[in-house]
C-alpha positions as CSV (number, residue, x, y, z in Angstrom):
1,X,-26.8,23.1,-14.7
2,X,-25.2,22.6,-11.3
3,X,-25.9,18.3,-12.4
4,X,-24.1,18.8,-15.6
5,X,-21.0,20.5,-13.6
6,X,-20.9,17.8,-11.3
7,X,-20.6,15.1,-14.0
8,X,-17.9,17.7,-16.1
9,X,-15.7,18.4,-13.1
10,X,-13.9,14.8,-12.3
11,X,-13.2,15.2,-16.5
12,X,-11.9,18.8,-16.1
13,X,-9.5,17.4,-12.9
14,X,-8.2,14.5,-15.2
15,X,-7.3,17.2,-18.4
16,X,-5.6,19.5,-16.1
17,X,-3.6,16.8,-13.6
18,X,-2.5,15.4,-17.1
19,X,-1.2,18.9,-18.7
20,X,-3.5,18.9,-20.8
21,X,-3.5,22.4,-21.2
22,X,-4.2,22.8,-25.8
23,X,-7.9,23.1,-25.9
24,X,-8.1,22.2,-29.6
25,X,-8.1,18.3,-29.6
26,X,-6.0,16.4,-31.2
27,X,-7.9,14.3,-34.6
28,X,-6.2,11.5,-34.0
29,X,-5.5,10.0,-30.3
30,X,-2.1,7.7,-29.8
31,X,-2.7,4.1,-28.5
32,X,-3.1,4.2,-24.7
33,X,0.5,3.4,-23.6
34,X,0.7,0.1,-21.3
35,X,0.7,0.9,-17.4
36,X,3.7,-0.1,-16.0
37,X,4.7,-0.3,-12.1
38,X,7.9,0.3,-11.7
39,X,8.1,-1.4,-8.3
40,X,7.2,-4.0,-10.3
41,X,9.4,-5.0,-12.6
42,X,9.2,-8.6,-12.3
43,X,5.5,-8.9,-12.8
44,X,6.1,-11.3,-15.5
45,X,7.1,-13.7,-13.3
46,X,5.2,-12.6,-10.2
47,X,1.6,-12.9,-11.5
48,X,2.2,-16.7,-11.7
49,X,2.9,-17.0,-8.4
50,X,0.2,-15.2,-6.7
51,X,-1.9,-17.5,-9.6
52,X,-0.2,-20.3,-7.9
53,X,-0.1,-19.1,-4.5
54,X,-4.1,-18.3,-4.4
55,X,-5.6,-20.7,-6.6
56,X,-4.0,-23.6,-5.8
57,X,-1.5,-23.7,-2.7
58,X,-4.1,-21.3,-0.6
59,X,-7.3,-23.0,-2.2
60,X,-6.3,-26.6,-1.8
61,X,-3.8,-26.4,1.5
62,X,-3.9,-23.3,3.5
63,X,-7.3,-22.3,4.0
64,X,-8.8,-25.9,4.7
65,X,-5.8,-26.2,7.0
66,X,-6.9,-22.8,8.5
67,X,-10.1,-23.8,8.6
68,X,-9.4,-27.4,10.8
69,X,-7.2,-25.4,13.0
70,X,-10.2,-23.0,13.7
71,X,-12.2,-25.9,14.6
72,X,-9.9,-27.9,16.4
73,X,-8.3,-25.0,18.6
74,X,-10.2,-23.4,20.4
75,X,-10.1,-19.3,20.2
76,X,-7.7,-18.4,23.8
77,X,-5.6,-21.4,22.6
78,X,-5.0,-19.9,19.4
79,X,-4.7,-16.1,20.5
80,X,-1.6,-18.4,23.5
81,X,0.2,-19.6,20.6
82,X,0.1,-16.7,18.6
83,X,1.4,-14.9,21.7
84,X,4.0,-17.0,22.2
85,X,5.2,-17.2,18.5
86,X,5.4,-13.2,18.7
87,X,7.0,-12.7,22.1
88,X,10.3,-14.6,20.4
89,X,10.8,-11.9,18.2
90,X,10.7,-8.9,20.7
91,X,14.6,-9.3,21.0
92,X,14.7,-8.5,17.0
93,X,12.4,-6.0,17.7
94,X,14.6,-4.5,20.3
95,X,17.7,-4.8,18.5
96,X,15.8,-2.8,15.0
97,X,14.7,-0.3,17.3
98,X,17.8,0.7,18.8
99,X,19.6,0.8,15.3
100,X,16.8,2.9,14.4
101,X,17.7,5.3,17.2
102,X,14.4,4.9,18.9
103,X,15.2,4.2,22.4
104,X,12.0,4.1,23.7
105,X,11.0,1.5,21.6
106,X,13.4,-0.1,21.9
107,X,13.1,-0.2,26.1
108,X,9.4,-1.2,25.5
109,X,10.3,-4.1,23.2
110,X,12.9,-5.4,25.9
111,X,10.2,-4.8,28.8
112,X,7.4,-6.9,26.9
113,X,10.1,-9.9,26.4
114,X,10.5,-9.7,30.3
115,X,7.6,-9.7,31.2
116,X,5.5,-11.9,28.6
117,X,8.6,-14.2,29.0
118,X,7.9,-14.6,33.1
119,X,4.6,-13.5,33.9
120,X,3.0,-14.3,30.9
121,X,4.7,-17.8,31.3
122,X,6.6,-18.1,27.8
123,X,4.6,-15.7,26.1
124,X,1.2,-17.3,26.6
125,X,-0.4,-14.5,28.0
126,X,0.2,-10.7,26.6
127,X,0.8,-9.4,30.4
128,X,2.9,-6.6,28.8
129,X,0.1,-4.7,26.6
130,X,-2.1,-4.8,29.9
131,X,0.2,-3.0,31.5
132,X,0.6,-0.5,28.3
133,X,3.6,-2.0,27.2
134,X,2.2,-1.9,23.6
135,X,4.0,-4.1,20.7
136,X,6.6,-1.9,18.7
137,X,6.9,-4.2,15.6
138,X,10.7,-3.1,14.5
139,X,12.2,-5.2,11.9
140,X,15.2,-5.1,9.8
141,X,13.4,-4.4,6.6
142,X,12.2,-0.6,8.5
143,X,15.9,-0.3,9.7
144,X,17.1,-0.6,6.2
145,X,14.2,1.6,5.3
146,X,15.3,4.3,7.6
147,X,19.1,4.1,6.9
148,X,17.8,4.7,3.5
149,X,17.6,2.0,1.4
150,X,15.4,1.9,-1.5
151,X,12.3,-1.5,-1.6
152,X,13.8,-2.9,-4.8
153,X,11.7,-5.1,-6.8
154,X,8.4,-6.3,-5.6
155,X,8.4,-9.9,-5.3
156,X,5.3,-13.0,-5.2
157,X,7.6,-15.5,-3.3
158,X,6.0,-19.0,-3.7
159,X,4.0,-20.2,-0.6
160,X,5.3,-17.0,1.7
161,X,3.5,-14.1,-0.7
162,X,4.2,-10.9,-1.1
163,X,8.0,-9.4,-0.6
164,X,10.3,-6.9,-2.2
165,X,14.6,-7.7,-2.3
166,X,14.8,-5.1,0.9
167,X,11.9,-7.4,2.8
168,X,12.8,-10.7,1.9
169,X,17.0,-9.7,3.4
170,X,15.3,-8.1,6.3
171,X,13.3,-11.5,6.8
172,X,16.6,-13.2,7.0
173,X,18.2,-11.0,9.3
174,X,15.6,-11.3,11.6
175,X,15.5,-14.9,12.0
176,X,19.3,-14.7,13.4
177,X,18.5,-12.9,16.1
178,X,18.0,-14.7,19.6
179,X,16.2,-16.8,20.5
180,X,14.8,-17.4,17.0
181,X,18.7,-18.4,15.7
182,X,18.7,-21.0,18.5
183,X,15.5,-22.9,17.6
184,X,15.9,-26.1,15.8
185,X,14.4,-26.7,12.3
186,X,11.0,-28.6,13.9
187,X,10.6,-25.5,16.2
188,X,11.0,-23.2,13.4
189,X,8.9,-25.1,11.3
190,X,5.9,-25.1,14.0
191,X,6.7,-21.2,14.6
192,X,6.1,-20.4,11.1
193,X,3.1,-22.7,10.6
194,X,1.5,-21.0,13.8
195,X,2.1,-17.7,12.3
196,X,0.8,-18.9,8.5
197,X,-2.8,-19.8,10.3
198,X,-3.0,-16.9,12.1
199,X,-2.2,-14.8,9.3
200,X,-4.4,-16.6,7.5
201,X,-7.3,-16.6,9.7
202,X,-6.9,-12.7,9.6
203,X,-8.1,-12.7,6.0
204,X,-11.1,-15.0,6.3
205,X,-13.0,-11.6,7.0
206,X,-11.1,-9.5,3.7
207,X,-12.1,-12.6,1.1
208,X,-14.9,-11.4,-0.5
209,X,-13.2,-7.8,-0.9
210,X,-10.1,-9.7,-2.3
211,X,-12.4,-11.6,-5.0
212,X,-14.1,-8.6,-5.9
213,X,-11.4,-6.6,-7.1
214,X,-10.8,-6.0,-10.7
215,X,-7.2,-7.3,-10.6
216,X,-6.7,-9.5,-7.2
217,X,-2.8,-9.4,-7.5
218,X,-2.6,-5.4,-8.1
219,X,-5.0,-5.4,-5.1
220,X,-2.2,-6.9,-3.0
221,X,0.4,-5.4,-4.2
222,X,-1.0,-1.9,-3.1
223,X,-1.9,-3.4,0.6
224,X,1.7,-4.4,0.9
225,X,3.3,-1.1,0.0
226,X,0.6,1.1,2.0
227,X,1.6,-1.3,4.6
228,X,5.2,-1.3,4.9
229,X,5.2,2.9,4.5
230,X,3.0,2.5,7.4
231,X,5.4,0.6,9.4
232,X,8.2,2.0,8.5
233,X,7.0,5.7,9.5
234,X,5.1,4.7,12.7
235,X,1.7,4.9,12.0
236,X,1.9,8.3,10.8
237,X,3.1,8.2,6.6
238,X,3.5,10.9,4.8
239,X,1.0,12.5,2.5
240,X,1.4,13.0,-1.0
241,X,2.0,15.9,-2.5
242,X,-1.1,17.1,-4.1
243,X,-0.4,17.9,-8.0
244,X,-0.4,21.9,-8.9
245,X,-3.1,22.9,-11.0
246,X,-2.8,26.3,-13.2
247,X,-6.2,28.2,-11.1
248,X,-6.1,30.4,-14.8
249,X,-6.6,27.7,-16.8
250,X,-9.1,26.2,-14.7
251,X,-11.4,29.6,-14.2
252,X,-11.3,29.9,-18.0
253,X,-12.3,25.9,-18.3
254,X,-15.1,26.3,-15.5
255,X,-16.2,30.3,-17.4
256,X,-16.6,27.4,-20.5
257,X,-18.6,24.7,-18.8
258,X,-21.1,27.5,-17.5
């Protein structure tokens, strides 16, 4: 018996979390209706890019690129340049912070500038999260987030991956800010090849999960999002709101199964 409960319960959960609350069953069932994200709107369009984006730009270009640059470079020479690349935008993470009215980030971002920019020699060395200066990460896509602006629609930009309309502005915005609005284009361009290989390089270990999933691009999607409310609240989002479920209706279901 306790076997047979154990198999019913999930099913019992799904009726009640779906009001399903007639015991008599309908004869006839409607069609399933089509899920439908509405994040998502685009997904028309999107779903060809990530097609684009994985299979080909990331199959044929990125990962052997990746791949050389993890053979080539050597491991503290890679974890320098990625240092360096992130040390430029401190300033944007100390100007996000303070319109965010979080002052102490916003001190911690300017102290790790100072000193990754000195003693770490140009942001080769973290000398900052040594002395528990740890990075803050503020961009302009959380400040919008906080003053209250909504994601929009997701977005599968070609050969930069997954966005939303509020990220993609927030990108821009960020890139203004000194010293990354001084660099010239073949500055930029190394900048944001550095950071595409590292980035990169952090998903060598997550393939295998990624090509597993039932539906790679949904699978994506959901990291970005549980991403980004992760950044935007600090580490600390909040939980969902667990459904109410009628504790009659379910003593009478349970008084059933038994």
């Amino acid at each position: 018996m306790r076997f047979y409960f154990s198999l019913m319960l999930p099913v019992a959960a799904l009726a009640l979390l779906s009001g399903c609350a007639n015991k008599a069953a309908p004869q006839q069932q409607a069609a399933a209706p089509v899920y439908q994200d509405v994040r998502d709107p685009l997904e028309t369009l999107n779903r060809p890019l990530w097609d684009f984006n994985y299979d080909i730009l990331d199959k044929y270009l990125l990962r052997p690129a990746t791949v050389g640059y993890m053979t080539v470079v050597p491991k503290p020479a890679r974890k320098g340049l990625v240092n360096a690349v992130n040390n430029l935008g401190e300033p944007a993470s100390f100007v996000n912070a303070s319109l965010q009215a979080k002052p102490s980030s916003a001190a911690v971002s300017a102290g790790r500038f100072l000193v990754n920019s000195t003693l770490g020699i140009f942001g080769l060395f973290d000398v900052a999260s040594k002395i528990g200066l740890a990075e803050q990460q503020e961009d302009f896509n959380q400040t919008m987030a906080v003053w209250g602006l909504g994601h929009g629609a997701f977005l599968m930009l070609p050969a930069l991956g997954p966005s939303t309309v509020r990220g993609t502005a927030g990108g821009v915005v960020d890139n203004l800010y000194f010293p990354l609005g001084l660099l010239n284009t073949p500055l930029s361009l190394t900048r944001a090849a550095i950071g595409a290989l590292d980035a990169r390089e952090q998903l060598m270990s997550l393939e295998q999960m990624l090509d597993e999933s039932l539906d790679p691009y949904a699978f994506v999607k959901e990291s970005y999002f549980q991403r980004e409310l992760f950044k935007i609240h600090d580490g600390n989002p909040p939980q969902q709101q667990e459904p109410e479920v009628d504790e009659d209706l379910l003593e009478d279901l349970f008084d059933e199964l038994d």
